[in-house]
ZAMARGU-4260 file (C-alpha; in steps of 0.2 Angstrom, whole numbers, plus 5000, padded with zeros to 4 digits):
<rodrens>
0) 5698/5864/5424 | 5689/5857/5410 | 5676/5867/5401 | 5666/5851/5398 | 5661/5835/5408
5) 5651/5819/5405 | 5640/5812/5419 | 5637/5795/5425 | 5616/5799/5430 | 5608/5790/5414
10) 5618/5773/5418 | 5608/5773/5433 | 5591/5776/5426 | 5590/5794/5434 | 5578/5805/5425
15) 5570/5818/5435 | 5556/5823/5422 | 5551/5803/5415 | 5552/5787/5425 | 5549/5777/5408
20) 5563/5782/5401 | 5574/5780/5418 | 5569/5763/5419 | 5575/5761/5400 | 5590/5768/5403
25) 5591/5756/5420 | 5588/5742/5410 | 5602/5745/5396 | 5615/5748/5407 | 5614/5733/5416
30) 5628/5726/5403 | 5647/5734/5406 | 5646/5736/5386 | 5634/5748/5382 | 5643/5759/5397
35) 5659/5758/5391 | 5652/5761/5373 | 5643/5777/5378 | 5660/5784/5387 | 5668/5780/5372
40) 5658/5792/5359 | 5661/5805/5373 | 5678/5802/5373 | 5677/5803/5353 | 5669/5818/5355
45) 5682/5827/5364 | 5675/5827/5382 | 5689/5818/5393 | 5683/5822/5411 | 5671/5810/5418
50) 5662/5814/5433 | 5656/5799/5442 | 5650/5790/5458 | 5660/5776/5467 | 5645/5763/5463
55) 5652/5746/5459 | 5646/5749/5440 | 5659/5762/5440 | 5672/5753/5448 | 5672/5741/5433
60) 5676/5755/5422 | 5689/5759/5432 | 5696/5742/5433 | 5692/5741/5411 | 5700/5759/5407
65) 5716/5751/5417 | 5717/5737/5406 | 5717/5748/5392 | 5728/5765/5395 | 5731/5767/5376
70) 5713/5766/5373 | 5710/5779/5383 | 5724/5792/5385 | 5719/5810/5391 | 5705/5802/5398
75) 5702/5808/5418 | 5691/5804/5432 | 5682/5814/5444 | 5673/5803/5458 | 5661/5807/5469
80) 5657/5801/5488 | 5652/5794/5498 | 5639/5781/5489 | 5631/5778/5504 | 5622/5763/5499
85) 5639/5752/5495 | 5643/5751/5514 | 5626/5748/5520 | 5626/5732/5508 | 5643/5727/5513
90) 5640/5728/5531 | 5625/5717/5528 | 5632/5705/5516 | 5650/5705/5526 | 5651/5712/5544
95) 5657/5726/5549 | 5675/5719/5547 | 5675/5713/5531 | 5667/5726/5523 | 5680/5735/5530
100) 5694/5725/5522 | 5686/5725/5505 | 5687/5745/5506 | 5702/5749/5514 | 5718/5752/5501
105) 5726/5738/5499 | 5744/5744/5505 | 5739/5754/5520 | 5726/5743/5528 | 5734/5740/5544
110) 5738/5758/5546 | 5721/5762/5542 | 5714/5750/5554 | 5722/5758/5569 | 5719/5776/5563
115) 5700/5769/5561 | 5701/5760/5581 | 5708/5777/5589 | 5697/5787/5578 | 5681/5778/5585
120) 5688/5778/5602 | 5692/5796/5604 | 5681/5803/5594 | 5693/5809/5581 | 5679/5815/5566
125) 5695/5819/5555 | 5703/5803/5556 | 5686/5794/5552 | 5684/5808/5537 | 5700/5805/5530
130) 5699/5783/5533 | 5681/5785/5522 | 5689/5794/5508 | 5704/5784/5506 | 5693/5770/5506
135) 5682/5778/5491 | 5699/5782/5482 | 5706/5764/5485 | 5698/5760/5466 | 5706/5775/5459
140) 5724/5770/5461 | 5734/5774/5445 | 5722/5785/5439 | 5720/5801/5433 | 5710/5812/5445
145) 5710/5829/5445 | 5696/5835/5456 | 5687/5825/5471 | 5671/5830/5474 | 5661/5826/5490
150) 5642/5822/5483 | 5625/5833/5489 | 5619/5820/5502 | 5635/5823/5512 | 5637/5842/5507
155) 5620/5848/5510 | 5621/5836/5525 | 5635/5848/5533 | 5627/5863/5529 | 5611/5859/5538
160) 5622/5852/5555 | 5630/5867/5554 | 5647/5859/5557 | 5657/5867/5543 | 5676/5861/5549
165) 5672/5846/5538 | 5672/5855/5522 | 5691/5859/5527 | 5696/5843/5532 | 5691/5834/5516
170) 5699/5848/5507 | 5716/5848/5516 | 5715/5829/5514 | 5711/5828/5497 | 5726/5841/5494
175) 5739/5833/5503 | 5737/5815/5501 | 5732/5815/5481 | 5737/5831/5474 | 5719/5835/5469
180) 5707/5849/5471 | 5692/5848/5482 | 5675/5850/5474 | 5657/5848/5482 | 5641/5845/5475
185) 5627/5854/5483 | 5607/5859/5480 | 5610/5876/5491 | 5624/5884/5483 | 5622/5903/5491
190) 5620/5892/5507 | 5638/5884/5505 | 5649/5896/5497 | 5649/5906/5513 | 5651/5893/5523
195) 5667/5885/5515 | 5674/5903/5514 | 5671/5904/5532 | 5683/5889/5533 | 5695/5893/5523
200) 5692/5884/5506 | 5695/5898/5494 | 5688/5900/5476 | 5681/5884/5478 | 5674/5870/5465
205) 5654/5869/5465 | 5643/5858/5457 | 5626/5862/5457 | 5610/5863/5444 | 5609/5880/5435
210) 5596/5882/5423 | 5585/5894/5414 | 5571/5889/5423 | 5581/5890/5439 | 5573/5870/5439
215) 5579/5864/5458 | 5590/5880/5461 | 5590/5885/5480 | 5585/5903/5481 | 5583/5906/5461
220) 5595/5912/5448 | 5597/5929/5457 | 5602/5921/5474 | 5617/5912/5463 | 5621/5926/5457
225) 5622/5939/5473 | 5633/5923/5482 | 5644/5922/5467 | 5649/5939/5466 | 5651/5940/5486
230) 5659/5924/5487 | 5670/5918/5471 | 5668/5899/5465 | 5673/5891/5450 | 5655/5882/5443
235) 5652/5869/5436 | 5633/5869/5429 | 5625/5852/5429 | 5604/5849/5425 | 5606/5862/5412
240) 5592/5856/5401 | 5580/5853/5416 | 5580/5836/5410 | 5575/5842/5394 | 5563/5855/5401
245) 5572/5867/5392 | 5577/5865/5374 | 5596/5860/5371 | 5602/5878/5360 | 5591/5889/5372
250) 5597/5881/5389 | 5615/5880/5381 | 5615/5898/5374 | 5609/5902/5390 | 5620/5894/5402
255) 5635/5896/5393 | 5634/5918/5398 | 5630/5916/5416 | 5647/5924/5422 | 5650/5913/5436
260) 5648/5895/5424 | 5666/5889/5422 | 5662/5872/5415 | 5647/5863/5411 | 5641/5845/5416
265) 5629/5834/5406 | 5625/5815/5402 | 5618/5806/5387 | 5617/5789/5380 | 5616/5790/5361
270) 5632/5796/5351 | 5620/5808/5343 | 5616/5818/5358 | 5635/5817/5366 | 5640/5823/5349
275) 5627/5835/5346 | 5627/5845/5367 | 5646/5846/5365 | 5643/5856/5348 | 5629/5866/5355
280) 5642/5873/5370 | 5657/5876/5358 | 5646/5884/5345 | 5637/5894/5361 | 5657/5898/5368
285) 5662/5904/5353 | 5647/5917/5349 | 5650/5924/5367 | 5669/5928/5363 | 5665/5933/5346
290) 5653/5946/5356 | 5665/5948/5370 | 5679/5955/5356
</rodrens>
């Protein structure tokens, strides 16, 4: 797994501590460009995994980075889903069959029509989990994409019905059909680890925010660490600044020696600050091997 990923939050004007600068951002983004430039110095910069939703902004990258494969060699994609939003407009812009169509991938569509029917009918919840993902890979297709990960809405979602079988069957389905590892974004991680280990998915991929300040961390930084050392995950630590509650060395410094942190998340927009947080966490990895030997 990689030890560093870029995010897609800042293209879509989320910023959890200032709304001026979330609509700036907002406002920026609106031209493919300035994306496509700002995943280019992070790219430069050495970090090749980008974690993203499966917003149509997105999809355009998808569909640009295709056009381009020597452009962007070693460079990988890590979607999210469901984005929840893209079928309620679909379905209002469309009908419901249409929409349907415009999802489905394109060389299985009939087979994932009738898997869709008899899942409706019978109430089959696997064969309407698995038809959603295939749906949300379709603009993925010849791409590189290591991890999938099923977003906090859906996660923490799960967690609350208590209905933990569907943690399996998007794992097992995200196995077998594209060779990829499951990951899940969650608020509650001491909440899910048990609850994927009691279904089976072992030493699993967690997203969730880990920060000095233990900003939007269920339970605080103690509870991660009790359900860590109970329950084995790999980590990825995302909102590590507190959106830029904390400064970038000390939340860096910090992060980087929580033992259960195997990669870190974050998203910028300048060239400056890609460059300068990717330095930050080797400079940071490299003191606690140095101190480790």
């Amino acid at each position: 797994m990689d030890r560093i990923f870029f995010g897609d939050n800042q293209f879509f004007g989320v910023n959890h501590m200032s709304e001026e600068k979330a609509r700036q951002q907002l406002m920026r983004f609106q031209d493919i460009d300035a994306i496509m430039q700002v995943l280019h110095y992070a790219h430069s910069a050495g970090v090749h995994g980008f974690m993203c939703t499966t917003h149509e902004r997105m999809i355009e990258v998808t569909e640009i980075v295709k056009r381009e494969p020597e452009k962007w060699a070693g460079f990988s994609f890590y979607p999210g889903m469901p984005y929840a939003h893209k079928y309620a407009n679909a379905m209002t812009e469309l009908g419901p069959f249409e929409a349907l169509k415009q999802f489905l991938p394109s060389g299985g569509l009939i087979d994932a029509m009738m898997r869709g029917s008899k899942a409706l009918f019978t109430q089959d919840v696997e064969s309407v989990a698995t038809l959603l993902v295939d749906a949300e890979m379709k603009a993925f297709e010849g791409l590189n994409t290591p991890i999938i990960f099923l977003q906090n809405v859906v996660t923490d979602l799960i967690l609350g019905l208590g209905y933990y079988d569907a943690f399996r069957i998007f794992a097992d389905h995200v196995k077998k059909k594209y060779g990829a590892e499951p990951g899940f974004f969650t608020m509650n991680l001491p909440m899910l680890l048990p609850a994927l280990d009691k279904v089976g998915v072992k030493n699993p991929i967690v997203c969730a925010n880990v920060n000095k300040i233990a900003f939007r961390m269920s339970g605080g930084i103690d509870a991660y660490r009790r359900a860590t050392d109970e329950w084995p995950a790999r980590v990825i630590a995302m909102s590590v600044l507190a959106s830029g509650a904390i400064p970038a060395r000390e939340a860096i410094e910090w992060v980087v020696n929580e033992p259960y942190v195997e990669s870190i998340l974050f998203g910028a927009s300048s060239r400056g600050n890609i460059e300068s947080t990717v330095s930050l966490i080797r400079e940071a990895d490299a003191k606690r091997a140095a101190v480790a030997a």
